[in-house]
ZAMARGU-4260 file (C-alpha; in steps of 0.2 Angstrom, whole numbers, plus 5000, padded with zeros to 4 digits):
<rodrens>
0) 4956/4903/4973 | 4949/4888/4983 | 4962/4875/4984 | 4964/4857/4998 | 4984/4859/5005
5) 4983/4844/5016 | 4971/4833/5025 | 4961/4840/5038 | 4967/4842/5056 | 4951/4842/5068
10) 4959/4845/5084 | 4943/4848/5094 | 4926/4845/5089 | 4915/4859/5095 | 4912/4873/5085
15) 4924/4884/5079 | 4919/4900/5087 | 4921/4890/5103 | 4936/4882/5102 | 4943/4899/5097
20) 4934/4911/5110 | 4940/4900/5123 | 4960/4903/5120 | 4955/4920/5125 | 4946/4918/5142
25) 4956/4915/5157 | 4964/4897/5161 | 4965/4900/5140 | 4979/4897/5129 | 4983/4916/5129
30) 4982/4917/5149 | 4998/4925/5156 | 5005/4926/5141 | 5018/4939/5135 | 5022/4947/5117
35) 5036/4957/5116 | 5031/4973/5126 | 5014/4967/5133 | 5007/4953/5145 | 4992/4947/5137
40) 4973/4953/5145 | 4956/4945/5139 | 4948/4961/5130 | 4927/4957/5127 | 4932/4967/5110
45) 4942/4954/5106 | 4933/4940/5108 | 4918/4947/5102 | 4929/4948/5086 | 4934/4932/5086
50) 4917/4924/5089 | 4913/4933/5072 | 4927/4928/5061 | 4924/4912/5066 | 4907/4912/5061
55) 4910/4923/5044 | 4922/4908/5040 | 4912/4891/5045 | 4898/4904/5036 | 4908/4905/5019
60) 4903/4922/5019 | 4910/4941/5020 | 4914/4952/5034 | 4918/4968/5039 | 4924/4972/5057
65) 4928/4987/5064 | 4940/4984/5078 | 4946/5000/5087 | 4963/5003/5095 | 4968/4991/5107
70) 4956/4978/5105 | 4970/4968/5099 | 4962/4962/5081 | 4977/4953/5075 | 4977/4938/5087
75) 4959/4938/5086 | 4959/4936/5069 | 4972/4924/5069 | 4966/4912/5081 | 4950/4906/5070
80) 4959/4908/5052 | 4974/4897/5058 | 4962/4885/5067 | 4950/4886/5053 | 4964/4882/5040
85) 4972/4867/5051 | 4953/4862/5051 | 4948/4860/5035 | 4964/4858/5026 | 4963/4874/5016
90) 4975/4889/5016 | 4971/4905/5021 | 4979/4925/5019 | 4982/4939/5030 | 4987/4954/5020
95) 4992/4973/5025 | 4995/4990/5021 | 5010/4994/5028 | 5024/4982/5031 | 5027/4989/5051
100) 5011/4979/5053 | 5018/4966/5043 | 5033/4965/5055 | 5021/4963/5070 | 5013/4949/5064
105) 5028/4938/5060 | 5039/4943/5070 | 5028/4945/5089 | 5011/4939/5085 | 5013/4922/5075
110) 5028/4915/5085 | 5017/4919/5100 | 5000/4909/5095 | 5016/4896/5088 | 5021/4893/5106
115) 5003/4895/5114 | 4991/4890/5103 | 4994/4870/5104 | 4990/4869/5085 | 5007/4868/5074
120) 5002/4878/5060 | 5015/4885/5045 | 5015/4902/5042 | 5026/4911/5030 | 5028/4930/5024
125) 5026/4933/5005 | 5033/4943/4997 | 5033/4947/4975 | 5044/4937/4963 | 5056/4953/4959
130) 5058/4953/4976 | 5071/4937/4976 | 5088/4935/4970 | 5091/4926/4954 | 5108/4916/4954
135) 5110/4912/4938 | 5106/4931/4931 | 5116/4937/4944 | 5132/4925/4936 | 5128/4931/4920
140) 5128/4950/4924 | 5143/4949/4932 | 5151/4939/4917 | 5142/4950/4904 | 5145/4968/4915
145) 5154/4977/4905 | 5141/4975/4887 | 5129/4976/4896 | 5130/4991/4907 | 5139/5007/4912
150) 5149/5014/4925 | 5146/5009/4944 | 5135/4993/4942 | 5149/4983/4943 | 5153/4986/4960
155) 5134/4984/4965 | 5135/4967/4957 | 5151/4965/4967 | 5141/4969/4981 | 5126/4960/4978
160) 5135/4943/4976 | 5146/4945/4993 | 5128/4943/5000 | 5121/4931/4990 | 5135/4918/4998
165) 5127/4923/5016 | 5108/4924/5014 | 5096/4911/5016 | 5081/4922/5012 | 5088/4932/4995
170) 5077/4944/4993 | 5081/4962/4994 | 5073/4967/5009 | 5089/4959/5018 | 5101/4972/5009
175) 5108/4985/5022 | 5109/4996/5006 | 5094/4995/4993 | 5106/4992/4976 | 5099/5003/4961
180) 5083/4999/4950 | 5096/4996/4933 | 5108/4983/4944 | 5093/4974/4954 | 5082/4971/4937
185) 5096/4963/4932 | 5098/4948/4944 | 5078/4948/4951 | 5070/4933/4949 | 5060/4941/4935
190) 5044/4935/4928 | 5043/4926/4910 | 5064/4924/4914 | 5065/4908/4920 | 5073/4891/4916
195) 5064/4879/4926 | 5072/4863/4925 | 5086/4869/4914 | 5094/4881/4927 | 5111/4877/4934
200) 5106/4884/4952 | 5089/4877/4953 | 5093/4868/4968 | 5100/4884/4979 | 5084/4897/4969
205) 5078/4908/4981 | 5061/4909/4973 | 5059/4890/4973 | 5061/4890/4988 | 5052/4903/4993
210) 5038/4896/4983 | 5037/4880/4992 | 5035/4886/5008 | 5020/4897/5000 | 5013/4880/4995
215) 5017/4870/5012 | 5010/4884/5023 | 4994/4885/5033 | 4995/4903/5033 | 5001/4917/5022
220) 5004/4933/5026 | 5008/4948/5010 | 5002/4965/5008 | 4989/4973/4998 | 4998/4977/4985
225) 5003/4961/4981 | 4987/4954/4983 | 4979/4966/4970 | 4993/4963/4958 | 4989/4944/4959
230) 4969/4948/4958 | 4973/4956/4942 | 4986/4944/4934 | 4971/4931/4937 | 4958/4941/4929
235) 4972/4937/4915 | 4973/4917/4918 | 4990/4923/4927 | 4996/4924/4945 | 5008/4922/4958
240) 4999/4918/4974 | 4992/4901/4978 | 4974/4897/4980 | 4968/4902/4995 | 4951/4898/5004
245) 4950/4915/5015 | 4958/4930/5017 | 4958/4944/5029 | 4961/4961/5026 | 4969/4973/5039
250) 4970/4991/5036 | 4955/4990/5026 | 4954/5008/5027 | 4965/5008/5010 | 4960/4992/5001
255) 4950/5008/4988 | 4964/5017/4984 | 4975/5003/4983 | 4966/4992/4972 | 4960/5006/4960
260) 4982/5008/4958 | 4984/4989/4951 | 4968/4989/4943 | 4973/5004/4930 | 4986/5011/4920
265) 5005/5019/4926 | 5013/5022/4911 | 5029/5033/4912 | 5045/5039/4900 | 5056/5029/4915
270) 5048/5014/4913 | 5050/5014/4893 | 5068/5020/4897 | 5073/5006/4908 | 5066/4993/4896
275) 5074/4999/4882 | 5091/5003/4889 | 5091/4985/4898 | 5090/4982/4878 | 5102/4993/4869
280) 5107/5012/4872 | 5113/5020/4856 | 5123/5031/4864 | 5135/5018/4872 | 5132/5003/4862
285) 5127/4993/4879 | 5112/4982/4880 | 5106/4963/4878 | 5107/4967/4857 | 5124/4973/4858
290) 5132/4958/4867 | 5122/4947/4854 | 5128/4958/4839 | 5109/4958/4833 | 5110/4974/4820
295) 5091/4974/4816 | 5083/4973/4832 | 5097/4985/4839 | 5091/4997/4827 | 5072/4994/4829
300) 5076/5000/4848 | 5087/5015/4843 | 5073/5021/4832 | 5060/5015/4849 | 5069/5027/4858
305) 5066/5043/4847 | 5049/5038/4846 | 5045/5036/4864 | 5052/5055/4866 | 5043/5061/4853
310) 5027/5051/4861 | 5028/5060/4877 | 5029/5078/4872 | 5014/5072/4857 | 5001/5066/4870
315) 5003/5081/4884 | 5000/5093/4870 | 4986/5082/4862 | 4977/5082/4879 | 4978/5101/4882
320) 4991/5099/4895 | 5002/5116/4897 | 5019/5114/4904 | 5012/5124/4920 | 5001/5112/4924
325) 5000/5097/4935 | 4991/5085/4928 | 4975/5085/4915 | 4960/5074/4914 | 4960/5067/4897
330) 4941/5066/4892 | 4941/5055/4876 | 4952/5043/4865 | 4967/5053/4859 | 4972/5052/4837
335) 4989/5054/4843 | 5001/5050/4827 | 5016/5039/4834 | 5028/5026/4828 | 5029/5017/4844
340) 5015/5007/4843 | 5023/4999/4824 | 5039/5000/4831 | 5034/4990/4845 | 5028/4976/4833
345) 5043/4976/4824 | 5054/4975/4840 | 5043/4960/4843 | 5044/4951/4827 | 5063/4952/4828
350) 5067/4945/4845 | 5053/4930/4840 | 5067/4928/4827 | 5082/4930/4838 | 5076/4920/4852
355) 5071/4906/4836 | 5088/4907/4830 | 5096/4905/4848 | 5089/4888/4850 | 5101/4876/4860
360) 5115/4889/4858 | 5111/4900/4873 | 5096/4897/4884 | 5100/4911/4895 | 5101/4924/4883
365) 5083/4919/4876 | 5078/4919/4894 | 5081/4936/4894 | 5073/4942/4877 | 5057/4933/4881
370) 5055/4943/4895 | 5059/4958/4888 | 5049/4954/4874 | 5033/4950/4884 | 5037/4968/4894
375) 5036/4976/4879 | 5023/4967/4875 | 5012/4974/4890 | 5019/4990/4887 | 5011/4990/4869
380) 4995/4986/4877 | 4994/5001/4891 | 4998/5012/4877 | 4983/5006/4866 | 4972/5006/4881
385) 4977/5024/4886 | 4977/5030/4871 | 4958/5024/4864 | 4951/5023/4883 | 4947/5002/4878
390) 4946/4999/4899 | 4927/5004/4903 | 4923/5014/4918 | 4939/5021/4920 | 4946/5038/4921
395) 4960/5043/4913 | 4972/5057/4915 | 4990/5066/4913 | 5001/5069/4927 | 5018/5078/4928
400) 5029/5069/4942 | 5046/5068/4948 | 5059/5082/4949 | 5058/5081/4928 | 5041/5083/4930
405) 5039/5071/4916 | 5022/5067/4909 | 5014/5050/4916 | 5000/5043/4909 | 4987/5034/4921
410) 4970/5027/4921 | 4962/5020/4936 | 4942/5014/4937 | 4931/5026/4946 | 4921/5010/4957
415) 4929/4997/4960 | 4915/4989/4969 | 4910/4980/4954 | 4928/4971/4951 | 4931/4967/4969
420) 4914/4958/4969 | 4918/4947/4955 | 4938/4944/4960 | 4938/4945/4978 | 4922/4943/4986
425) 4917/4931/4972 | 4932/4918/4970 | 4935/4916/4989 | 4923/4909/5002 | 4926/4920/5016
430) 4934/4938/5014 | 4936/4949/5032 | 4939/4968/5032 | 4946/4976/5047 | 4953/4992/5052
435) 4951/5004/5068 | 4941/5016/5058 | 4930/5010/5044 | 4914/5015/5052 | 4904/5034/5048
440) 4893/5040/5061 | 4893/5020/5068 | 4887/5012/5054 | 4897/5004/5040 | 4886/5002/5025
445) 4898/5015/5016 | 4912/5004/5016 | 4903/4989/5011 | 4892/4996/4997 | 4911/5006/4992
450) 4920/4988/4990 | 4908/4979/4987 | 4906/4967/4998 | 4885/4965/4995 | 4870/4963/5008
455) 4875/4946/5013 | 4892/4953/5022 | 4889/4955/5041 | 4896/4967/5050 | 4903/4973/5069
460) 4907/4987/5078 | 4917/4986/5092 | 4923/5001/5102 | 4941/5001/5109 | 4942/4998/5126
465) 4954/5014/5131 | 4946/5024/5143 | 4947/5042/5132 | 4936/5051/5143 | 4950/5050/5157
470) 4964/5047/5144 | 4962/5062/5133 | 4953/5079/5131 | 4948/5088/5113 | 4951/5106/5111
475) 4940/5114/5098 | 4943/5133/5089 | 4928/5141/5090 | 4931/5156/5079 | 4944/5150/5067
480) 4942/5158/5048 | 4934/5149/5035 | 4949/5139/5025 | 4943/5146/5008 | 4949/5163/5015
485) 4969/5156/5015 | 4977/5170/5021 | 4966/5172/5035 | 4967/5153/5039 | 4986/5152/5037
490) 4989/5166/5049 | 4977/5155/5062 | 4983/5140/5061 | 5000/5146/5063 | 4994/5154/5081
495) 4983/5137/5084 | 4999/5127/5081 | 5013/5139/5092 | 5000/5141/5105 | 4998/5121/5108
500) 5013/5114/5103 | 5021/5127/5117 | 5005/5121/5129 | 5013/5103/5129 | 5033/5109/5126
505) 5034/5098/5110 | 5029/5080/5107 | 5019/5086/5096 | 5009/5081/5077 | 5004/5094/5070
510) 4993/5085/5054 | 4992/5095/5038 | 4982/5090/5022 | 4990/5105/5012 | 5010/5105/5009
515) 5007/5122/5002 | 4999/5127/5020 | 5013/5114/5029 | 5028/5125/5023 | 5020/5141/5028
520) 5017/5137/5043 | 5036/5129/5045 | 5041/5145/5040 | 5033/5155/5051 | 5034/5146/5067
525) 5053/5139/5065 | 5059/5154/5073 | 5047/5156/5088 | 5049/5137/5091 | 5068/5140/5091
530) 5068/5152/5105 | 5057/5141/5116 | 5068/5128/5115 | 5057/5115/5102 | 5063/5107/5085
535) 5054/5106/5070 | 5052/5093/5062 | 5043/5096/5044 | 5038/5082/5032 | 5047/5085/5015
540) 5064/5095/5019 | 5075/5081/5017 | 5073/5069/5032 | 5063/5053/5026 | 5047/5048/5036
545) 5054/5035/5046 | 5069/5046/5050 | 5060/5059/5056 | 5048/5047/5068 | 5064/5038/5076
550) 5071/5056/5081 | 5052/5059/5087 | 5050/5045/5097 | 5068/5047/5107 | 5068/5065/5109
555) 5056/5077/5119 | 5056/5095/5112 | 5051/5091/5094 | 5036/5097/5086 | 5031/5086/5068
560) 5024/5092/5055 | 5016/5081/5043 | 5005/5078/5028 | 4996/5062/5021 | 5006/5045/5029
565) 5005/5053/5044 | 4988/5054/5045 | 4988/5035/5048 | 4998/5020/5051 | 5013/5029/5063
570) 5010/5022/5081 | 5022/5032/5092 | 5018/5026/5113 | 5021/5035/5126 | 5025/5052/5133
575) 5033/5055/5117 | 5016/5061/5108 | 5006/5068/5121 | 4997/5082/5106 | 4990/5081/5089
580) 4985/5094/5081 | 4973/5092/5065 | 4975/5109/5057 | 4959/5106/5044 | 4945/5095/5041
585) 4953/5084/5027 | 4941/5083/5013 | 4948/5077/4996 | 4955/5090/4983 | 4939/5088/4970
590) 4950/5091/4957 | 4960/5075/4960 | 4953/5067/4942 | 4948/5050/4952 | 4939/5058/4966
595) 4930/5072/4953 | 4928/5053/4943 | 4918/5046/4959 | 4908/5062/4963 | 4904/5065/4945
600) 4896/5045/4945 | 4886/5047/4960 | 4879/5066/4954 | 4876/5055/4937 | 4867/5041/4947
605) 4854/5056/4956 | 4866/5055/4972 | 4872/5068/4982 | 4893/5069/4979 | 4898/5080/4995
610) 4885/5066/5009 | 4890/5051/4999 | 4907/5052/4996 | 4916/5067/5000 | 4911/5068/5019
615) 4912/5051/5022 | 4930/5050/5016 | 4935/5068/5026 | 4929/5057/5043 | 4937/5043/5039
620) 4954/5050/5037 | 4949/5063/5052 | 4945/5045/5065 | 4963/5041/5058 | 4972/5057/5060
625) 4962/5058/5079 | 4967/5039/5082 | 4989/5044/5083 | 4986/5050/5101 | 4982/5037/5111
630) 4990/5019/5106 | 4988/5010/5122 | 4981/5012/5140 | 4994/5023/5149 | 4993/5035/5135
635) 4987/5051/5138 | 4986/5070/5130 | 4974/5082/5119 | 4971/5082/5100 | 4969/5100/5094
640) 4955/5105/5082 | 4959/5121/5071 | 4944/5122/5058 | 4929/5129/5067 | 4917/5120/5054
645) 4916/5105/5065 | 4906/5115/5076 | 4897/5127/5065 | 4894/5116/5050 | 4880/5105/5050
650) 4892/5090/5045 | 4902/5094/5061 | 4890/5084/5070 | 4896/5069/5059 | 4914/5071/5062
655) 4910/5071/5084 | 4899/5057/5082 | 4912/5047/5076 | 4924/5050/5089 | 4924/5039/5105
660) 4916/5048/5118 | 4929/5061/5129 | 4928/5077/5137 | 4928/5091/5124 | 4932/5109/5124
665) 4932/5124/5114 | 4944/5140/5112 | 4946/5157/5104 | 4960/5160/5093
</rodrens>
């Protein structure tokens, strides 16, 4: 992924962690400077930090830095990588987990080093193909609406192309209302669906265009999803991204989970559903194959579709999954007797024919089916994979999701250490990690060895400069019940919770890792908060998770309860959060078939499960949980502690070592 965009631009011939340590130090180019909210201070974090990027990218090697709140690790990354890049003439990527980071970043941090930095350097935000507006599909649908699909996608369409007059960036983001997944599939910029040269709108294409800033920048910013979905199209000789010569990682805290997601298999009755119908739907004659009149291959898909039903009730019941059950870890290949796979072949072999037989007649039409085709193509392939378990060193299971709680069938490899080592760390010169908690008990040997970034990766800690110990204060219970007694724990944490969220008269977090134990506890204490004047807020009665921080942050009086994506990445400042109360140590549910995966391969390899994964995990997500209260020097409040383990487990210990140093105290429930 090594690729030269443009002469290099030496600007300055000292070394590179000079020339970027010194835009830091006062008289620097950051001196007196102001981002959006802030005027810019020199932090010794932050330069610490950039003297090491630097160095990890002259070095061409790996590096993992863990950066805590405040330090202010995005400009210290950035400095060296766009200096870096203008240097040598090479290209370079920032990815992220969530897009409000992404947001920073383009819209404060980038114009900022634009106007200070006195390097002009290109930076653009990437975002996936299916993301941009196709002109030509979207003509075509709204020529073709009514064969092709039913009621209300017209006036989507309608919808979209009113926009499509008025944007310059045509990608859906921009939409004040998202359109639905069957009208937006049908005017993306889709992959295997293009005309190239032969397109009427070439000249005004969205993705073109988007694409040739890609190629012209310095800088590229995307997320991690996108970046493992171009790692594995590679491992395919595919890909969307151009080559780049470094990347940096931020929120590295999730690159695990996210790459074990685009490294496996999602295979669901939805996604056959929507591939078929885009094709033909028996029961109202719409579809691709009915505007073409093409009998056979219609008929191929009407059968398609009683076989995919049949398919999904056959393979739940072949692995042993009951209807009351969740989801099921399927330990071996399943002889699961199913048409699909034929019919799939059949469907193939008759839109090879139709698209043959529509040479020069209609280019847009075999646009289409080539796509198709090729999805159905990859569909075929999951389903053999699944099926007879060909991806080594995955796990495989069932799960039931969605208010239909329809069978999905997934796969995800149990270490992805080896893959990262050969796709990322091996194929790119200089790979940085950085979060504000990475680190257990000060060290960070677990996350390298867990993403593999081998004994060659250095590796930083810096501390965050907030002053915690005058800042905050921790408030352990001392004599809470043990969690594996749950009603005696419930009927704690509901006192824990009242009493503190009363203590600080709301503007409070109160972090669950149960939803079971969430919505008891909303039930109790709804009322109690009611007559004291507070507001709950609980995670998963109808107000979405950004709805629900807006009313927060504006509000005082409101007490939030939360599960999982509040554990990390939500940055409220301010007097608004002044409390957060961590109801349970968060170890991962064992039975998750992923995590029992992982522990079951460490216990294989003569490890301990609970001290090599299990606990470091728990303290991980418990610095990120801890990390919500104070976001930046004039913050101030308590975090709450409900589980007594951390004080009378011997793995407690951990868990306090791996806070910043503050005053603590303890309490009887």
């Amino acid at each position: 992924m090594i690729a030269p965009i443009q002469d290099g631009h030496p600007a300055d011939a000292r070394p590179l962690k000079d020339v970027s340590c010194a835009v830091f130090e006062p008289g620097g180019a950051l001196s007196g400077a102001c981002g959006g909210d802030f005027e810019y201070e020199a932090r010794p974090q932050q330069v610490e930090m950039a003297r090491a990027v630097a160095e990890a990218l002259e070095g061409d090697r790996p590096l993992i830095v863990e950066a805590g709140t405040g330090v202010g690790k995005s400009l210290a990354y950035l400095v060296p990588l766009i200096l870096h890049a203008r240097r040598t003439g090479t290209r370079a990527l920032v990815s992220t987990h969530t897009i409000s980071l992404q947001e920073q970043l383009v819209g404060k941090d980038l114009p900022l080093l634009e106007d200070r930095l006195g390097t002009p350097f290109r930076a653009t935000l990437v975002k996936g193909r299916m993301n941009y507006l196709c002109l030509r599909r979207l003509a075509r649908a709204r020529i073709m609406q009514r064969e092709l699909f039913g009621e209300g996608i017209g006036e989507e369409l309608e919808r979209i192309r009113a926009w499509a007059d008025a944007t310059e960036d045509g990608s859906v983001q921009e939409l004040r209302r998202q359109p639905p997944a069957e009208a937006w599939s049908a005017v993306c910029a889709e992959h295997g669906n293009c005309m190239g040269p032969k397109c009427p709108e070439r000249r005004r294409c969205f993705l073109q265009r988007a694409r040739a800033q890609m190629h012209d920048a310095d800088l590229l910013v995307a997320n991690h999803h996108l970046l493992f979905s171009d790692l594995a199209l590679r491992r395919e000789g595919a890909g969307f991204l151009p080559d780049v010569a470094a990347v940096v990682m931020d929120e590295a805290h999730t690159v695990e989970d996210t790459a074990s997601e685009h490294l496996g298999i999602r295979l669901s009755p939805h996604g056959f559903e929507h591939w078929l119908r885009r094709l033909f739907a028996p029961d109202t004659g719409k579809g691709l194959l009915g505007f073409l009149r093409a009998g056979p291959a219609a008929q191929t898909v009407s059968r398609l579709w009683d076989a995919v039903s049949d398919l999904f009730h056959e393979v739940p019941r072949a692995a042993g999954l009951s209807a009351r059950e969740g989801q099921k870890v399927v330990a071996g290949p399943l002889a699961v007797e199913s048409e699909v796979p034929g019919l799939l072949a059949e469907l193939s072999e008759r839109l090879g024919t139709l698209i043959e037989e529509l040479e020069e007649q209609d280019e847009e039409s075999r646009a289409e089916l080539r796509s198709l085709r090729g999805q159905g193509a990859g569909l075929g392939q999951m389903l053999e994979a699944f099926l007879g378990q060909t991806m080594p060193d995955h796990v495989y299971w069932i799960e039931r999701e969605g208010k239909r709680r329809q069978p999905v069938l997934h796969s995800a490899p149990i270490e992805v250490a080896p893959v990262l080592r050969e796709a990322l760390f091996g194929q790119i010169p200089s790979v940085i990690l950085t979060s504000a908690t990475l680190a257990v008990g000060g060290r960070l040997e677990y996350c390298r060895d867990r993403l593999g970034a081998g004994e060659g990766c250095a590796m930083l800690c810096l501390g965050s400069p907030f002053d915690h110990a005058r800042q905050m204060r921790l408030h352990v219970a001392a004599n809470a019940p043990d969690p594996k007694d749950k009603e005696a724990f419930a009927e704690a944490v509901a006192k824990g919770v009242l009493r503190w969220s009363l203590k600080t008269r709301g503007r409070a977090f109160a972090l669950f890792t149960s939803d079971e134990l969430l919505k008891r506890t909303a039930a109790a204490l709804r009322g109690p908060l009611e007559e004291a004047g507070l507001t709950l807020l609980a995670q998963g009665e109808g107000m979405g998770r950004r709805a629900m921080l807006e009313t927060f942050r504006k509000n005082e009086g409101f007490v939030l309860f939360g599960l999982d994506s509040f554990w990390m990445g939500v940055d409220v400042r301010g007097d608004a959060l002044s409390n957060v109360i961590l109801t349970r140590l968060p170890f991962a549910v064992p039975d998750h078939p992923v995590v029992a995966a992982r522990l079951k391969r460490i216990k294989e390899k003569g490890g301990d499960p609970f001290k090599e994964y299990s606990l470091p995990e728990a303290v991980l997500k418990f610095r990120q949980g801890f990390g919500r209260l104070i976001r930046s020097q004039t913050d101030e409040g308590i975090v709450v502690v409900l589980d007594s383990r951390i004080l009378t487990k011997w793995y407690g210990r951990v868990f306090l070592r791996s806070l910043p140093e503050c005053p603590v105290d303890t309490f009887e429930l």
